[in-house]
C-alpha positions in Angstrom: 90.8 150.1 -149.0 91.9 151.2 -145.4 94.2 149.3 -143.6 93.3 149.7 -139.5 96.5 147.4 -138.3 98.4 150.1 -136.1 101.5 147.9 -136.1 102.5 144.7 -134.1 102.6 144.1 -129.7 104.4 141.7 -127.7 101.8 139.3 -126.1 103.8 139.7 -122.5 105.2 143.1 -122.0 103.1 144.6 -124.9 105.9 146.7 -126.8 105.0 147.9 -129.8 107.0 147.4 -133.4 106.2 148.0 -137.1 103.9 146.2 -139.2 107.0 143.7 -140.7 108.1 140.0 -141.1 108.5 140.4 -137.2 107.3 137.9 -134.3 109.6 137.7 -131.5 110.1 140.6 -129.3 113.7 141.0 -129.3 113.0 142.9 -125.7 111.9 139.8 -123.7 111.5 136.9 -126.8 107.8 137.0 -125.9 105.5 136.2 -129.2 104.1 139.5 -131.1 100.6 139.7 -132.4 98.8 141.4 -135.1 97.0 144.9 -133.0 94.0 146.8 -134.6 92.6 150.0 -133.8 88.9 148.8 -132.8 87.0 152.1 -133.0 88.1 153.1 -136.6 87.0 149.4 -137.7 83.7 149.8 -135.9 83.0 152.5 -137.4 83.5 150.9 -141.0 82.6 147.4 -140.5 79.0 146.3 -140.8 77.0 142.7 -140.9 75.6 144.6 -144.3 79.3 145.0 -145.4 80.6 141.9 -144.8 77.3 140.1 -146.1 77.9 142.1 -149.5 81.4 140.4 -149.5 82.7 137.3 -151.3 82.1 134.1 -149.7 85.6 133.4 -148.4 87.5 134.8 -145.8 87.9 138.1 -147.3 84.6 139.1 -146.7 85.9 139.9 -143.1 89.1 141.9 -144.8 88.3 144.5 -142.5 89.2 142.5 -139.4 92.3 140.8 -141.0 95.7 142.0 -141.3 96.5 142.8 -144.8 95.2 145.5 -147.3 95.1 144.2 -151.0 92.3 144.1 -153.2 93.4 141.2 -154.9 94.7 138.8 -152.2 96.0 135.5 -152.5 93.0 133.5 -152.6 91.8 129.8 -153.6 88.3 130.6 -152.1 89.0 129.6 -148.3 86.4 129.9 -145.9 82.3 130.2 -145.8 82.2 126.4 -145.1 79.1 124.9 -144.0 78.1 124.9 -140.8 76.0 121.5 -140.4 73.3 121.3 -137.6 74.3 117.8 -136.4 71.1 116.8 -134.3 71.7 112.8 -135.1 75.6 113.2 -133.2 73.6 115.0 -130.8 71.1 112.6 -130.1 74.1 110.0 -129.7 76.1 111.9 -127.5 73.0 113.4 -124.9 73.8 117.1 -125.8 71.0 119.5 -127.2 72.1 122.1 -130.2 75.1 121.0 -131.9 77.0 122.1 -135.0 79.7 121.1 -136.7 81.9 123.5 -138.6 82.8 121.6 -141.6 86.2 122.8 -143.0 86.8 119.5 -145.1 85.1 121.9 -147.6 88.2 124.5 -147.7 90.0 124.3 -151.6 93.0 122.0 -150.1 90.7 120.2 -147.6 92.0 121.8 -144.1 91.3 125.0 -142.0 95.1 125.8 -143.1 93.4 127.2 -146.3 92.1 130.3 -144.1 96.0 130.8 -142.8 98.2 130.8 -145.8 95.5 132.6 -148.1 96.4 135.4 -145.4 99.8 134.8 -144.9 100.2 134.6 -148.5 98.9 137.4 -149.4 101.3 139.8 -147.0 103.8 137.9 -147.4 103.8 139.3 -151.1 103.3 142.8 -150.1 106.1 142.3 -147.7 108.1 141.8 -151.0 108.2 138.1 -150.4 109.3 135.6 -153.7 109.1 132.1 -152.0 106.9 130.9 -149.8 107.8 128.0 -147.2 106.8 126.2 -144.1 107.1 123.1 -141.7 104.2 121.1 -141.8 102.6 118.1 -140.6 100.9 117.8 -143.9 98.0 119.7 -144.3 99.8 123.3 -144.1 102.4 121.9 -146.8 99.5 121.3 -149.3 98.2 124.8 -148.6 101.0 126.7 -149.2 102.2 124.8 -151.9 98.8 125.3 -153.5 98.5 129.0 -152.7 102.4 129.7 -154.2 101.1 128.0 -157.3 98.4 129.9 -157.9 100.1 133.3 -156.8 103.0 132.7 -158.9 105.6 132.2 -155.8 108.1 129.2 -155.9 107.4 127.0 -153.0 109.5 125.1 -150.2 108.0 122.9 -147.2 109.4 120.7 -145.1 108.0 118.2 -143.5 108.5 115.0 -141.3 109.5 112.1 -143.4 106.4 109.3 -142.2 103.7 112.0 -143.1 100.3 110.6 -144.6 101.2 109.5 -148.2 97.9 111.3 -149.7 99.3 114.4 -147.8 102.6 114.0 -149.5 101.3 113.0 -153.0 99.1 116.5 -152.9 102.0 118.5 -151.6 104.0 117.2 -154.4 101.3 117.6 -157.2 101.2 121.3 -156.9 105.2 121.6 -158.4 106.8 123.4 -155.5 109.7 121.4 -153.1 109.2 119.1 -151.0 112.1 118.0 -148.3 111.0 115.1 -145.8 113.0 115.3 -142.7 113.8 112.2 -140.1 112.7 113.4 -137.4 109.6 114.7 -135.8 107.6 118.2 -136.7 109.5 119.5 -133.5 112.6 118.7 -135.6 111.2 120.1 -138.7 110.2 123.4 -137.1 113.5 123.9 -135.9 115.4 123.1 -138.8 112.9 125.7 -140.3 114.0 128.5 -137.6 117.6 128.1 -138.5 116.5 128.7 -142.1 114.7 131.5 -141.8 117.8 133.9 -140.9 119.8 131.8 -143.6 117.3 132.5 -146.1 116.0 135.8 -145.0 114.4 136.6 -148.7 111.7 133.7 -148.6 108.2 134.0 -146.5 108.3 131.2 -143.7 104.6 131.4 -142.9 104.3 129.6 -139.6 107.8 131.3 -138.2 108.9 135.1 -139.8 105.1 136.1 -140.5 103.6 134.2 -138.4 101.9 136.9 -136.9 99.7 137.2 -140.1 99.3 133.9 -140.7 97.7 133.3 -137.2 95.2 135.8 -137.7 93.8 133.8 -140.4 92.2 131.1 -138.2 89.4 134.2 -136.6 87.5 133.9 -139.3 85.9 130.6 -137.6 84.8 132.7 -135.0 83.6 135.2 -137.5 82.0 132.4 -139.8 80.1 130.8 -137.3 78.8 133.7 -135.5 77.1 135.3 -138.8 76.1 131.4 -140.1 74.1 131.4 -136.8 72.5 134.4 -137.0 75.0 136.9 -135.9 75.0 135.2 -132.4 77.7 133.6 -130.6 77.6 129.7 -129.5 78.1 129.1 -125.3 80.9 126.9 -126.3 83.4 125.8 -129.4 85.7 122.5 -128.9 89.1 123.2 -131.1 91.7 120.6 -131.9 95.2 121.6 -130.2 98.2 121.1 -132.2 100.5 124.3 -131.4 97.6 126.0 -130.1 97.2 128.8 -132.1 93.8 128.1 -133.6 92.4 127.6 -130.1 93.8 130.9 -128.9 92.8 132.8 -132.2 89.3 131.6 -132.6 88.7 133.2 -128.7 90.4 136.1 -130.1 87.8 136.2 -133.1 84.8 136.0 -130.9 85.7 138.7 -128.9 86.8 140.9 -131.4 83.2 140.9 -132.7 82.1 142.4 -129.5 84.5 145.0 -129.4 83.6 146.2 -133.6 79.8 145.7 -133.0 78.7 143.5 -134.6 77.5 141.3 -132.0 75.8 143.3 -129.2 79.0 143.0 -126.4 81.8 140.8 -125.7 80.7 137.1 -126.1 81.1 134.9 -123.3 81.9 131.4 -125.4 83.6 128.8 -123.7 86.7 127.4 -125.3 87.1 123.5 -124.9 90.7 121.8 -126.1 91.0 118.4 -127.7 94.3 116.2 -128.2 95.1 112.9 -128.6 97.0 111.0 -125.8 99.8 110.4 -127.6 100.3 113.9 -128.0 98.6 115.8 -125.2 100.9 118.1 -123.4 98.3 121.0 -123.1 96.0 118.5 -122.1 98.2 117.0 -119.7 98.9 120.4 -118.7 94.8 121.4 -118.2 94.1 118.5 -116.3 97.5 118.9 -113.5 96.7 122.3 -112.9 99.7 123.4 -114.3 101.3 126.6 -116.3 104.4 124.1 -117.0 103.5 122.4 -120.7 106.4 119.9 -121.2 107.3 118.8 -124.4 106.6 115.2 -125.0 107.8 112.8 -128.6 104.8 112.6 -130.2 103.2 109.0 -131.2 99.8 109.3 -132.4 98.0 108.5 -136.1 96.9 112.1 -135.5 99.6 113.4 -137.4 98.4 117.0 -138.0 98.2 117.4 -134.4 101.6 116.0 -133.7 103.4 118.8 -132.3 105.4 117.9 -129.2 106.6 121.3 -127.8 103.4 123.5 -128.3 104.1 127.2 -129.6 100.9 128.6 -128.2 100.5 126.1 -125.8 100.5 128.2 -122.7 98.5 130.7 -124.4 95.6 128.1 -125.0 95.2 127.0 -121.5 95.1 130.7 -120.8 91.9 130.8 -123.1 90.4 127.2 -121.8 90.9 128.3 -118.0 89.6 132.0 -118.6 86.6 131.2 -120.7 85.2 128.3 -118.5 86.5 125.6 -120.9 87.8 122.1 -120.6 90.4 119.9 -122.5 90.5 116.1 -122.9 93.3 113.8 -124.7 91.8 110.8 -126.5 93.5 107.1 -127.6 93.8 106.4 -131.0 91.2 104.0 -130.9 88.8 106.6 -129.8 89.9 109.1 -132.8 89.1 106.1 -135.2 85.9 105.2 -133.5 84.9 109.1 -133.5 85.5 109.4 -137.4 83.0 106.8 -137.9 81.0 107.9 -134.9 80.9 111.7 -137.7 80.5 109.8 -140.2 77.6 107.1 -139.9 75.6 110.4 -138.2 76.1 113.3 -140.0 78.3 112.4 -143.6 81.1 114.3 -143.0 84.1 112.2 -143.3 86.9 113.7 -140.9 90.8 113.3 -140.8 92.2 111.9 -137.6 92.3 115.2 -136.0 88.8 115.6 -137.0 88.4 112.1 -135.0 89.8 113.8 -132.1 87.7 117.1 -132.0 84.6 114.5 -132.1 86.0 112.1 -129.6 86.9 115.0 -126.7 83.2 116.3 -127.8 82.0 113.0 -126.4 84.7 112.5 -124.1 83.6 116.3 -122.8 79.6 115.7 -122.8 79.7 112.0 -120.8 82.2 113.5 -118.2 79.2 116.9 -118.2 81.9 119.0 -119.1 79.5 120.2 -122.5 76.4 120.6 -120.8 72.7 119.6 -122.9 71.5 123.2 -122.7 74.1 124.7 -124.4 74.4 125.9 -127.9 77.5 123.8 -128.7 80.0 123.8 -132.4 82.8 121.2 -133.1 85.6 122.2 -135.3 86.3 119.2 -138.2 89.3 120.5 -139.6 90.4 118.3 -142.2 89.2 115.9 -145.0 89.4 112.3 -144.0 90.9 111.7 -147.8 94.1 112.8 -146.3 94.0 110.1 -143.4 92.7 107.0 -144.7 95.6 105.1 -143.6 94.3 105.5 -140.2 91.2 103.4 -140.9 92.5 100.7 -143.0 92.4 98.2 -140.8 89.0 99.1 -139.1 85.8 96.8 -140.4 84.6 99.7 -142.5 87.5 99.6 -145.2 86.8 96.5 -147.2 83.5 95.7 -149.2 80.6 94.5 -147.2 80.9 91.5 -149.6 82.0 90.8 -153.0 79.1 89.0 -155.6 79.0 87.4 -159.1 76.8 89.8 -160.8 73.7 88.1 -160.4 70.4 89.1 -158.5 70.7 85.3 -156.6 74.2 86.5 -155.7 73.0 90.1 -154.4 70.2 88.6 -152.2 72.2 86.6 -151.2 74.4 88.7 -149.7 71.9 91.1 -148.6 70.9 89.1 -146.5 73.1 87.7 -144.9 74.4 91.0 -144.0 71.2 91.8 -141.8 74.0 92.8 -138.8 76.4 94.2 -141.2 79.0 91.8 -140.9 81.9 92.5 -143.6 83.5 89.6 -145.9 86.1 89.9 -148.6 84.9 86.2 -149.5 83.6 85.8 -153.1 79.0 85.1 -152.7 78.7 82.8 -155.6 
């Protein structure tokens, strides 16, 4: 295998530094990210080679930033990409896709992260592999420890999803609830890291790695359509790393080749009011992202003080993008909304990808003629709290066993109202 990282850069004044558990320039405290050399991967890389490749990330090994021929890997990535025409058709816009990533092994994009963050974190010399998490990251890692043989540690907020918990838990590492919100827990988990400098942090000492993980969208939905970009993506916003890293994966196909030049895909943001400072942000006009307490039943968005926050209104304002924040009730209403049209059954931040996508196309934001793709990024399994009170979570009616007692029922429910009362 050939490795083509040439070492790490500062994302403001572009110092370089070596290929290690770094990501803060200690020069200006700027974040570092992972830098390639370009023409030695373009002349490697192929659509032939990468077709010839597993179906998981690591068919795009060449464009990632670790060299192991047996990485830490559950199968993430190569989810379906589901032409959504009945969405469409409810929301006035023309070609729409939705990148389905309920499908990943632990049910979440986070899959495509730790099976790369994992997997250096190991060659880094690594032995225990932790994280803070607002859920879906903690089920990851603790399932990619398991099956690399690394102990596991996450922390995470202490009123997380209980499904989220109860699959953390279930895969034997540690699991510490904090009181407080993820804000807390990622600090708590910065402290740590110099404390316990032997164990793998994956979203703080290699996060640089780890962050590279979430490109492969960009490079999954550019060869499922064809090897052709979309004119626009909408990405949930949590710290705003997937947003800024999925731009970073389109254009990075440009540069290797294997789509004819640069894409020009515009990058849209979604966020849930009750978390929204990027969006907030977007719609001022403002650089200034201010940290806001977090209180929204989109958990795994729930990150108050952004880490790439800036950096993804950089993208959304650069690319021709937009961002929206939607209510809770609109997040709820959307997962249905996925649901009822195409059978994909989203997580709340799911929810809020689909609401802004609506939110986006009313306001003409998304425009009809484009060529448009929604990110879902988590299984609505791990969520179902937030819909227990909507008319969709009890029975449509509850019979004797009896065809009377059926028809019955049937027909009474010719406008789908719900009962819980016994049809005798």
């Amino acid at each position: 295998m050939v490795d083509f990282v040439t070492g790490l850069r500062c994302r403001e004044c572009q110092r370089a530094f070596p290929a290690e558990a770094l990501h803060v320039c200690d020069y200006c405290f700027g974040p570092l990210e992972v830098a390639y050399d370009y023409e030695r991967i373009a002349s490697t890389v192929s659509r032939e080679r990468i077709e010839a490749g597993p179906r998981s990330i690591w068919r795009y090994r060449d464009l990632l930033p670790v060299d192991d021929e047996t990485p830490v890997d559950l199968g993430a990535g190569f989810t379906p990409l589901v032409r959504a025409d009945r969405l469409a058709a409810e929301l006035g816009l023309g070609e729409l896709w939705i990148k389905d990533d309920t499908a990943n092994p632990t049910g979440s994009f986070k899959d495509r992260v730790v099976s790369v963050a994992l997997t250096k974190a190991r060659q880094l010399g690594f032995k225990v592999a932790a994280c803070a998490s607002t859920g879906n990251l903690a089920n990851s890692v603790a399932a990619h420890a398991a099956r690399a043989g690394m102990d596991s540690v996450v922390l995470i907020p202490h009123d997380l999803e209980a499904a989220k918990v109860t699959m953390t838990t279930v895969y034997g590492g540690t699991v510490i609830a904090v009181e407080g919100t993820y804000d807390d827990v990622n600090r708590l988990c910065a402290e740590l890291t110099s404390e316990r400098p032997s164990w793998a942090f994956v979203n703080v000492n290699v996060r640089t790695y780890y962050a590279e993980g979430s490109k492969t969208l960009a490079f999954e939905i550019a060869e499922q359509l064809g090897w052709q970009a979309p004119d626009h993506v909408v990405v949930p916003i949590g710290s705003g790393s997937q947003l800024t890293k999925v731009a970073k994966g389109f254009a990075e196909l440009g540069k290797v080749g294997l789509l004819p030049e640069e894409p020009a895909v515009r990058v849209s943001g979604a966020q849930a009011e009750g978390c929204s400072p990027v969006a907030t942000a977007f719609l001022e006009g403002t650089d200034a992202i201010r940290p806001v307490k977090p209180k929204t039943i989109a958990k795994s968005l729930a990150i108050g003080n952004p880490a790439d926050g800036w950096y993804a209104l950089e993208v959304m304002r650069r690319t021709g993008g937009s961002c929206a924040a939607v209510t809770d009730a609109e997040v709820v209403e959307a997962i249905g909304l996925l649901a009822r049209t195409e059978g994909i059954f989203a997580e709340t931040a799911g929810g809020v990808t689909i609401a802004t996508l609506a939110k986006l196309a009313a306001s003409g934001a998304i425009r009809p003629d484009e060529r448009v793709v929604a990110l879902v990024t988590g299984h609505g399994l791990k969520t179902v709290e937030a819909l227990s009170g909507s008319a969709g979570a009890v029975p449509t009616a509850t019979i004797a066993p009896t065809l009377a007692a059926f028809d019955a029922a049937f027909d009474a429910d010719g406008d789908h109202h719900h009962t819980e009362e016994p049809v005798r």
